[in-house]
C-alpha angles and dihedrals in degrees: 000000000000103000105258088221139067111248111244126203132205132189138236121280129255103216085064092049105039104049114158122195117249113260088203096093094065098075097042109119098195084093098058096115091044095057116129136186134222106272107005145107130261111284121298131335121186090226091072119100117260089251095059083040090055090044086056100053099047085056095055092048091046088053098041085048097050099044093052099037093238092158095177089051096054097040091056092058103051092053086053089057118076120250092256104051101034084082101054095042087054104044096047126110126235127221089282090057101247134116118234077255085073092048095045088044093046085052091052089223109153098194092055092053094044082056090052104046087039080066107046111277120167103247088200100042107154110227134166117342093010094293136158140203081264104051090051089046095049085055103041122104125265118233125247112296114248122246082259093054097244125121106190102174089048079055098044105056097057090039084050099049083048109050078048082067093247106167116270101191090041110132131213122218096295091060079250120146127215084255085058091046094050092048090052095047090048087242103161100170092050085056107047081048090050093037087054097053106094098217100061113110100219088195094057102133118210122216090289088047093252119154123188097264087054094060092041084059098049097045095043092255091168097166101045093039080068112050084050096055089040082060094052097257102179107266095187143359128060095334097038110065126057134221095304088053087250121158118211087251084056090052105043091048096052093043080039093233080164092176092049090045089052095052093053089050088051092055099040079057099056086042096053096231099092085118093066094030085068096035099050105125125211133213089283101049092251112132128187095263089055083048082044107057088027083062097045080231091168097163103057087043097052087049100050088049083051100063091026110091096180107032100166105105085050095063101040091057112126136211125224083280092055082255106162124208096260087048089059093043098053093045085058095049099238095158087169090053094039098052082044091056098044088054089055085055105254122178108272092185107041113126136219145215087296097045090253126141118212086271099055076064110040081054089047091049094037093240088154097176083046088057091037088060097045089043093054091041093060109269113176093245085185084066115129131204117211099280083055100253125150104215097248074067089051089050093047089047098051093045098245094152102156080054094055084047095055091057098046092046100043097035097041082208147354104267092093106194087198092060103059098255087289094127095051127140091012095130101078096033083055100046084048099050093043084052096038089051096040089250092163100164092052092045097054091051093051091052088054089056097036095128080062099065119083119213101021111128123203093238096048100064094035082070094060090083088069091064095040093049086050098054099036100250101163103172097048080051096054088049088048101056093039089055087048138352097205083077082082089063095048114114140195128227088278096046099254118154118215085265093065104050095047084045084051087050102045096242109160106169087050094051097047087055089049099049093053081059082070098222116171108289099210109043112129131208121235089294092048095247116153127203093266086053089054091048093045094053092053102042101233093150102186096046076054085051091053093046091048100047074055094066091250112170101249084181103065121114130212123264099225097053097001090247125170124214089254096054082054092044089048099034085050091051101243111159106186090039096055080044096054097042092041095060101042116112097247101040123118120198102186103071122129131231124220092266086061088258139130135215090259084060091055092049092055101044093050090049109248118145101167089061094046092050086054089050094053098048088066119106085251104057093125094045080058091041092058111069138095127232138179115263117255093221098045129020095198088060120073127218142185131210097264091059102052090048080053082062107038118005102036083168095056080043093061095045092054085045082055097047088058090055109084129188103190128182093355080276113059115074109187136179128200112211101168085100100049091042111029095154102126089028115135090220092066100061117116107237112209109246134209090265090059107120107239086223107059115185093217105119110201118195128234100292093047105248127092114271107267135159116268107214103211113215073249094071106036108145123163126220112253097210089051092249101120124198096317099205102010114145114236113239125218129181077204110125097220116070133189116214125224093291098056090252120131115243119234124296090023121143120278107159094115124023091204109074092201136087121233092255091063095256121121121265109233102240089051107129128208119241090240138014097212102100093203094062088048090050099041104048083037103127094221088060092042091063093043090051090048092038095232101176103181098049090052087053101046109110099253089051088049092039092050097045089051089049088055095049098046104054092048109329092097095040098058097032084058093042088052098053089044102059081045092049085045080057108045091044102057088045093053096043090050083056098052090044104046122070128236127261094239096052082070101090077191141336141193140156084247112049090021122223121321114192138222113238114326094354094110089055103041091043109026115028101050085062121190102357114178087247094056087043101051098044106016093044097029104017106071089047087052097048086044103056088041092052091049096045086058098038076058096051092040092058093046090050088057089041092053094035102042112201089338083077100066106097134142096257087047092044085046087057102046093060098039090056102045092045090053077048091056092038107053083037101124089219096156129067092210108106119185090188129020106280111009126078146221108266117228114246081247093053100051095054090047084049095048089052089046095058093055101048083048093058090036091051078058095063101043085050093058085057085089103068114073100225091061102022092067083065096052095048082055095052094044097044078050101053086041090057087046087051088053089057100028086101103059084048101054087050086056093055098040087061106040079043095056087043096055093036090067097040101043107027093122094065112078090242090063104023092110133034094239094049095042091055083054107044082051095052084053095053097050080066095058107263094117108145104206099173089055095048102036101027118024090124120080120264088229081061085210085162111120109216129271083284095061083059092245104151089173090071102056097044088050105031120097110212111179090050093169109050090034091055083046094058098037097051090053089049081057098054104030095043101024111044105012105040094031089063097035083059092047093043088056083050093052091043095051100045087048091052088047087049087058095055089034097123090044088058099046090050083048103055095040083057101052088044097059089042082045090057093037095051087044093056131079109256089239088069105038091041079072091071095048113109132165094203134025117191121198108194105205092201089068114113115228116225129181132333087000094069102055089029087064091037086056087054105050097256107159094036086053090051086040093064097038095060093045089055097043091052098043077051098052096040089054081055095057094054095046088056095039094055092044098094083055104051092042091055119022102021099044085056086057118100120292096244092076073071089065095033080061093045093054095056091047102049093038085050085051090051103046088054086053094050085049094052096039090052088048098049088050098038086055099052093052096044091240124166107265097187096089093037087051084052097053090038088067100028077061089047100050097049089054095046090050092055083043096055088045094060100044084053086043091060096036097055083052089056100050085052093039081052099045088051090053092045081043087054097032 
């Protein structure tokens, strides 16, 4: 803010410069026996001689003389003393450095000084200070006036020092004259004798360039100020100001020495330089006309205006801070000097430092007669300073309200004609500005005299409410509505009262004021958002309470999205607003938006887990678990709130996953499954909204249901690679169907919206909320956390309990059925291929002459005859594998045909070779039989048969995945295989180079003759197989071999002829494949099985889980549906007999039970304490400050991220194959440090409520 005043200066004051010592002490003759003099010792010593004794004593008698005027005395004394000897006794200095002339002169006795000088004094004998006879005599005293006014001795001294040629311009210490001294010391006659002297100089300066009409000035020496201005003293120029730069006008203006300041303008004017006499600037800028109008001096101003006949340079002068004149003068509220000054033409509009004319001023300073006459003489009122005020701004800021009356009341409006059309159209930008900065009080007053302003239109000010509402200007607010009511009504472009936008801005003062206004509570804006909505949204939590206290529907929902205050609160993140609108009466929490979700929804996707906690802490948390939504990333997919905390909140998860766990009675465990396993939930049934198209384009067939493929108990076979039939339709003999959207048909049962009996188990009409097996699959929970691998909710006692439930009931049967028909399988197709001989043992064979065998075949194939070996798997087996291989070739197909490009995946395309290779190989394409009833296999055959057989044993493998006891092994194997893929590269560039090597060097001997044969023999080699004697020393050491000449081919296909360069390869193979790689491969091995050990348990959990939704996905409908239950029930009082007892022991049993009663009771304990803190928070802590609300939203948004940070490490950690095990440590080292500041704060609070609560019980 610009300062509303002109900065004055003053200078420094005379009377501390200009300090002079006292003169007094010299004639005090209580020092007598102290006196000293210049150069000699301390008083008398006997030891002196009589001479110095006699001198010594002549000094203290001519002291003691001269300081008391005993003339006889003293005269006696100097005729005693010879004439040699009388001068330099009298001119010599005592210890204090002055003559017995300075004495006499200090004493102003004439007759003393006669006697000195009569004997030879120095009149201008330089003593202390640099003082002289004169100076003493121009400060001494003058004596007591006679009754006829004269002092001759007073006038005699100085005359006398005078007329003895003492120095009348000589200067002390301080450069000061005897004309300075006397004026100090108020000596008038010692000034008119010095002034008449002709030899003075009256413009001699002293050190602090003083002259003596500068003192005069400064000390109100009116008659001798002018006597020196009569005599022509400099009044202004290089020998007229002082230090300061201060002229004697200067002076006498600001000491208000008025008669002293007009003579120096009389005589400025008869000198004709009264103009720079006024304008002479000091050191500080300040010139005598600012001293002028600062000091209301009129009449020196009228009178200067008088005799001016051009006084404009005069008032346009500036100050250091560009002040004018008339600026000073109107600060100081000189009305007479201002109007003198208009009049004069001053400029009215000239600006300052701070970019402020003189009415910026008079309004800041409330001069209102001041502003009038500006006003009225044409002053620019749209003038701005340089924070961009007019100064009828300036007058309503600084509260001048009579000002801003003045000119309501003289000018009738703003459009001054005088003033060319320049203040036009003031009125509304100054009502705007008063309303926009809270300026009540103005205000109030602009709306009196509202018919004055020109320009200000009704609506227009009825829409300064909006802004003041906004900015919580309560008491602009108050004045508006009690100039008008109608303000309440007024609306901005999206439809928002005043009451919403001081609710949106948490302005609590504003919207109490507004809602004693009484305005209409409910009223919404074009969204349909009411106040409470605003408030809500925002979290101001105490501007909600005062809604609220209003009867304001804190139900009401939106009309855009049908949203109530609570889903914004929660969606926002507001912690203490969802708490204070959760918990009122009439609230109801489970209200839908128009998107089908509830507040708990907001609250999750927008990652608060704090909210949703809350939320689920309410009595009607299953009432907000059990709806169905629309999926965020897809609209034609449908979700539920468990899922979504699967995704994003696992630990709210696992709290809701606690609160369905119940230990009643310390004898009643009880889990609730209805949220883990909602097919057949009512809840989540699609219900077909207003936007459904009539004519839907689903077709059903005839019985009612999409084709899909039915999977008879027959045909169950389960994927090897864990992926089970993606896509395929569930099939029900059930007579009541659901179409694609979840919705009955017509005619379907609706006796009983439950679908399940009191005992848990499924009613047989229940229907699922969908037939496509894949989206049931798929949004399963269960399947959510093993996609996501999360591994503690998997592990959390209601997971476990229901996945042993599902197993159990027919989990285990199927699984085991399953495994059986594929054992039947493998086992017939191995033991054909053990049975039947091989088409290269037939030397020939024909239908005519029959088979004839190489070596023992006759014996191994034909004599034994029909074993029941041969029987059972030459003459049954290939029909059985046959039929089998077909069966599945049947059930894969239909699969393709039912899942589209989703189907193709590494364990499908493995079947399908394998069975179409086992087809191709129990085929009985050849009519040869070597025994009734089997025949001779084709070449072809056999090989498709030999490859059969392997994928066959290696499907097994994949299929034991599933159990948890085995599949951890062949994880283990897989992660293991992937890692060697990884490196497979480096490695075949290894054996490329070492195979070429040794191909070139070696190609004579059979292992390396041909390329092909040389890349495997190295590879051989790399595993350890090297053969070192063959290659290096198949000759004999005697080398008895004659050369190639002698014939002898032994020689060349054993003999190594480049030694040195083939033991150098070979010794790097050794090292480098042998050593290095070899190890590199077994340390990744290593690596990989010890990552998979430390997930080991996740694994495990995983693959359990995939297992039981494998078997339920496989199955018709009409047989899993039987393991669905909504309830299980363990009585602990039940007694344990038989196999049931170890078998549960086997299975963890207590230790399951153990954990699910600890959960359930540290649930139901944090329960308690929600509920029982609930009176609190809803008193004492929602009337807190707001900022807890953000200090709740920190935590909750800092706990989301670090669960996205985790998730995100892991992720990565895991696709680079890193070491989790440090980053897990930091990661909750970094946990447990926020939830400890957490936890401080929330015992922080609540120790503040339990004060802020005794205070209230001490008062009530």
């Amino acid at each position: 803010m610009a300062s509303s005043s002109p900065r004055m200066y003053r200078t420094t004051s005379y009377a501390d410069r200009l300090d002079d010592e006292g003169l007094d002490h010299l004639l005090d003759e209580s020092d007598d026996e102290q006196f000293k003099w210049e150069g000699r010792g301390f008083g008398f010593d006997d030891e002196l001689g009589k001479a110095e004794k006699e001198r010594e004593e002549q000094r203290r008698i001519l002291a003691k003389a001269v300081k008391s005027g005993d003339v006889d005395k003293l005269r006696k004394l100097l005729k005693s003393v010879g004439p040699d000897d009388v001068v330099d006794l009298i001119n010599e200095h005592d210890g204090k450095n002055y003559s017995a002339l300075h004495y006499a002169a200090a004493s102003n006795n004439v007759t003393t000084v006669k006697l000195l000088l009569k004997y030879g004094a120095d009149v201008n004998s330089v003593g202390a200070a640099c003082r002289q006879p004169l100076h003493l005599a121009a400060a001494a005293s003058p004596p007591k006036e006679s009754k006829k006014g004269d002092s001759p001795r007073k006038t005699s001294v100085v005359k006398l020092l005078l007329s003895k040629n003492a120095n009348i311009n000589s200067q002390d210490f301080l450069g000061r004259t005897p004309l300075h001294i006397a004026i100090l010391h108020n000596n008038s006659t010692a000034e008119g004798v010095l002034l008449a002297n002709d030899d003075i100089d009256i413009n001699k300066f002293d050190h602090h360039r003083a002259t003596p009409l500068v003192l005069a000035c400064y000390y109100g020496r009116s008659d001798v100020a002018a006597v020196l201005i009569k005599l022509d003293a400099e009044l202004s120029g290089i020998r007229g100001f002082d230090e300061n730069m201060d002229t004697p006008l200067h002076i006498a203006l600001r000491e208000r020495h008025l008669k002293i300041a007009k003579c120096i303008v009389e005589k400025g004017i008869v000198n004709g330089n009264i103009t720079s006499l006024l304008t002479e600037s000091n050191r500080n800028c300040v010139e005598p006309i600012h001293e002028v109008v600062k000091g209301g001096h009129r009449d020196i101003l009228k009178h200067v205006f008088k005799e001016c006949s051009d006084v404009s340079d005069i008032l346009n002068r500036w100050d250091r801070n560009a002040d004018t004149p008339l600026h000073i003068a109107t600060y100081c509220g000189q009305y007479e000097i201002t109007k003198m000054m208009v009049k004069k033409g001053a400029d009215l509009d000239s600006m300052n430092k701070d970019r402020r004319t003189p009415l910026h001023l008079a309004c800041a300073g409330n001069f209102q007669t001041i502003a009038v006459l500006f006003v009225e003489n044409g002053a620019d009122l749209k003038a701005s300073d340089d924070d961009g005020l007019a100064p009828l701004q300036v007058a309503a800021n600084s509260k001048s309200l009579d000002t801003i009356v003045a000119l309501l009341e003289r000018l009738r409006n703003l459009d001054l004609q005088t003033a060319g059309g320049r203040n036009d159209c003031l009125g509304p930008k100054l009502l705007e500005w008063v309303a926009a900065e809270n300026k009540a009080d103005a205000l109030q007053i602009l709306l009196q005299h509202g018919t004055k302003l020109h320009g200000v239109k009704e609506n227009d000010v009825l829409g300064y409410i909006l802004d003041a509402a906004s900015k919580g200007h309560t008491e602009t607010v108050v004045a508006l509505i009690n100039w008008n009511r109608e303000v309440l009504k007024k609306r901005d472009d999206r439809g928002r009262t005043p009451l919403h936008l001081a609710a949106e801005a948490g302005r609590e003062a504003t919207t109490n004021e507004l809602l004693k206004a009484r305005p209409h509570v409910d009223e919404t804006d074009v969204n349909g958002f009411t106040a409470l909505h605003c408030a809500s949204e925002n979290g101001w939590v105490r501007t909600a309470e005062v809604l609220i206290r209003s009867k304001y529907d804190i139900n009401k929902q939106t009309t855009d999205n049908q949203r109530t205050p609570l889903h914004l609160a929660c969606g926002s993140g507001h912690f203490q607003m969802a708490q204070l609108l959760i918990f009122k009466e009439d609230a109801d929490i489970l209200l839908l938006d128009g998107d089908g979700e509830n507040c708990l929804i907001h609250a999750i996707r927008e990652g608060h887990e704090n909210v949703a906690r809350l939320l689920l802490s309410h009595e009607k948390w299953r009432d907000l678990m059990t709806i169905t939504c629309v999926h965020p990333s897809s609209t034609d997919n449908t979700t539920t709130p468990m899922r979504v905390l699967i995704e994003h909140m696992p630990d709210i998860a696992i709290y809701v996953m606690d609160r369905c766990i119940s230990w009643q009675n310390k004898t009643r465990l009880e889990f609730d499954f209805e949220l883990l396993d909602d097919t057949f939930s009512p809840w989540r049934l699609r219900p077909k909204t207003a936007e459904k198209d009539a004519n839907d384009s689903h077709i059903s067939t005839a019985n009612g249901l999409e084709d899909h493929h039915v999977i008879t108990v027959a045909s169950v076979s389960l994927e090897p690679n864990g992926l089970t039939n993606d896509g395929a339709d569930v099939s029900t003999d059930d007579k009541t169907q659901v179409d694609d959207d979840g919705v009955a048909p017509e005619g379907a049962r609706k006796d009983d919206d439950f679908p399940y009996e009191e005992n848990g188990r499924l009613k047989k009409y229940a229907m699922p909320y969908t037939t496509k097996a894949s989206e049931i699959r798929d949004a399963h929970p269960l399947n959510i956390m093993v996609s996501l691998k999360r591994g503690e909710l998997l592990a959390h006692p209601l997971v476990t309990s229901l996945l042993h439930h599902k197993w159990t009931s027919n989990g285990r049967f199927f699984i085991l059925l399953s495994l059986s028909f594929y054992l039947i399988f493998l086992l017939m197709l191995t033991g054909y291929v053990v049975v039947v001989p091989p088409s290269f043992y037939a030397r020939s064979a024909n239908t005519t002459t029959g088979v004839r065998w190489f070596a023992d075949g006759e014996e191994r194939w034909v004599e034994d005859g029909l074993t029941p070996e041969v029987i059972i798997f030459g003459l049954l087996g290939d029909w059985v594998v046959l039929v089998l291989s077909i069966i599945n070739l049947l059930r894969e197909f239909l699969q393709l045909k039912s899942y589209g490009l989703s189907y193709f995946n590494f364990g499908n395309l493995l079947e399908w070779v394998l069975y179409t290779l086992t087809v191709l190989f129990v085929l009985p394409l050849s009519d040869i039989q070597y025994i009734t009833g089997i025949h001779i296999r084709m070449d072809w055959q056999w090989q498709c048969g030999a490859v059969a057989v392997f994928l066959a044993w290696i499907n097994l493998i994949l299929f034991v995945r599933r159990f948890a006891a085995l599949g951890i092994y062949v994880i283990m194997l897989i992660d293991i295989l992937r890692t060697f893929l990884k490196f497979v590269l480096i490695l075949a560039l290894f054996i490329v180079a070492f195979s070429m090597a040794f191909y070139m060097l070696l190609m004579n001997q059979e292992p390396f003759h041909r390329i092909q044969y040389s890349f495997a023999k190295t590879f051989v080699m790399m595993l350890g197989e090297v053969d070192f004697g063959d290659i290096f020393h198949d000759q004999n050491y005697l080398n008895t071999e004659n050369t190639l000449a002698g014939g002898e081919e032994d020689f060349f296909l054993t003999n190594l002829f480049y030694e040195g360069i083939t033991y150098t390869i070979f010794a790097l193979f050794f090292v480098i494949m042998s050593i290095l790689i070899m190890n590199m491969m077994v340390g990744l091995a290593v690596d990989d099985i010890h990552a998979i050990q430390q997930k080991a348990e996740l694994h495990r959990l995983v693959m359990q889980a995939e297992l039981v939704m494998t078997v339920q996905q496989a199955l018709p409908m009409r047989i899993w549906r039987s393991a669905v239950i909504c309830r299980k029930v363990i009585d602990m009082d039940e007694e344990l007999t038989g196999l049931s007892k170890y078998y549960r022991a086997y299975r963890g049993y207590s230790q399951h039970v153990k954990k699910a009663i600890a959960r359930a009771e540290e649930t139901a304990n944090m329960v308690k304490d929600y509920n029982s803190s609930r009176g609190r928070q809803r008193g004492s802590r929602v009337d807190m400050t707001q900022e807890d609300d953000s200090n709740n939203r920190f935590f909750s948004d800092m706990t989301h991220r670090l669960k996205v940070m985790e998730s995100k490490a892991a992720e990565e950690c895991e696709k680079r194959n890193i070491e989790l095990a440090e980053i897990r440590a930091d990661q909750r080292l970094l946990r447990d440090r926020f939830n400890g500041v957490e936890k401080k704060l929330d015992s922080f609070l609540n120790a503040l409520t339990d004060i802020m609560e005794g205070r209230a019980a001490d008062a009530d």
